[in-house]
C-alpha positions as CSV (number, residue, x, y, z in Angstrom):
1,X,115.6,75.7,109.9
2,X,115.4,78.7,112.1
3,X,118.1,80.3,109.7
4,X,115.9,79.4,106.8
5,X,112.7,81.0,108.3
6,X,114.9,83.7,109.5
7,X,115.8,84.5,106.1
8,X,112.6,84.1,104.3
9,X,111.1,87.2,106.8
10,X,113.6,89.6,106.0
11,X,113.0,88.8,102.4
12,X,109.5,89.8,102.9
13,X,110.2,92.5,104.9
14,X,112.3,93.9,102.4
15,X,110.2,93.2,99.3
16,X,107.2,95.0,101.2
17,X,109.8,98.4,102.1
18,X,110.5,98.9,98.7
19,X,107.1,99.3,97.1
20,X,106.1,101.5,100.1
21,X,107.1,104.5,98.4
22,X,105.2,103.7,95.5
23,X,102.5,106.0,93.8
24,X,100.1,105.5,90.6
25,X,100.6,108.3,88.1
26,X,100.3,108.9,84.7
27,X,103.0,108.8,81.9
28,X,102.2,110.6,78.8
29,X,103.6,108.7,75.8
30,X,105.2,108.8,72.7
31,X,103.8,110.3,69.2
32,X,105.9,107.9,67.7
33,X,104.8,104.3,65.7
34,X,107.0,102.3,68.2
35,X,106.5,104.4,71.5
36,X,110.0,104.0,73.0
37,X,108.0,105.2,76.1
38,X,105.4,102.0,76.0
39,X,108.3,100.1,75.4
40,X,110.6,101.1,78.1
41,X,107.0,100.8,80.4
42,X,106.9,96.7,79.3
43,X,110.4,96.0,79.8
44,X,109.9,97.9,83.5
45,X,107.2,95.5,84.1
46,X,108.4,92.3,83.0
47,X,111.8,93.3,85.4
48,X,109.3,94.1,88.3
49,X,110.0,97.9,88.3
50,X,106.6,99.3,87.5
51,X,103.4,97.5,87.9
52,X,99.3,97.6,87.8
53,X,100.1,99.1,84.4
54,X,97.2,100.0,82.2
55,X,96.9,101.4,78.8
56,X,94.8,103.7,77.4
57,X,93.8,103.9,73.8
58,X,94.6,107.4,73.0
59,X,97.2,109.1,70.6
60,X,99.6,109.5,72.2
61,X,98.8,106.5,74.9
62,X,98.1,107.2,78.3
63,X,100.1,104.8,81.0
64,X,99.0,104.3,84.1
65,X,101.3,102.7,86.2
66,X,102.9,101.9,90.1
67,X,106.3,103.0,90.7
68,X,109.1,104.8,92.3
69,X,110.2,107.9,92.6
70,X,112.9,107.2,90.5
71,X,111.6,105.5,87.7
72,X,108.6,107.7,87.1
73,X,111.1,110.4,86.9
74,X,113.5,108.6,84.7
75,X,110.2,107.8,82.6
76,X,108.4,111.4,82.4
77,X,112.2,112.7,81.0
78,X,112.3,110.0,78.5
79,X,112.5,112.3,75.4
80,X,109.3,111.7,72.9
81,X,107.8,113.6,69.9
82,X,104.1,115.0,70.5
83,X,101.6,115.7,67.8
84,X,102.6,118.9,67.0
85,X,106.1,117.5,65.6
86,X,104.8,115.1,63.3
């Protein structure tokens, strides 16, 4: 039991580490009929990688989001078209 418990705390302690460094930005997306950026955002989500995502009706769309470091970085140098290149 104590083993159980034992494990169950560092679980939480670990799940609450990694979202620590976690910041709400903005991710411009794509130009593009099927936004590859929108996409990649949902498929983020539904793995737990980015949350408290909201979209905004614009053209392109405008996604607010929680994340890392990492994956906001990996996200803003997705490559997309703008309006100019349509």
């Amino acid at each position: 039991m104590k083993k159980c418990i034992a494990i169950v705390l560092f679980m939480m302690i670990q799940a609450c580490s990694t979202t620590d460094n976690w910041k709400r930005v903005m991710i411009l997306g794509s130009a593009e009929a099927n936004d590859p950026v929108l996409a990649q955002v949902q498929l983020l989500e539904k793995n737990g990688e980015v949350k408290d995502v909201t979209v905004l009706e614009s053209f392109p769309v405008q996604i607010w989001l929680t994340a890392s470091d990492e994956t906001i970085d990996a996200l803003q140098n997705m490559p997309r078209k703008t309006v100019s290149d349509q």
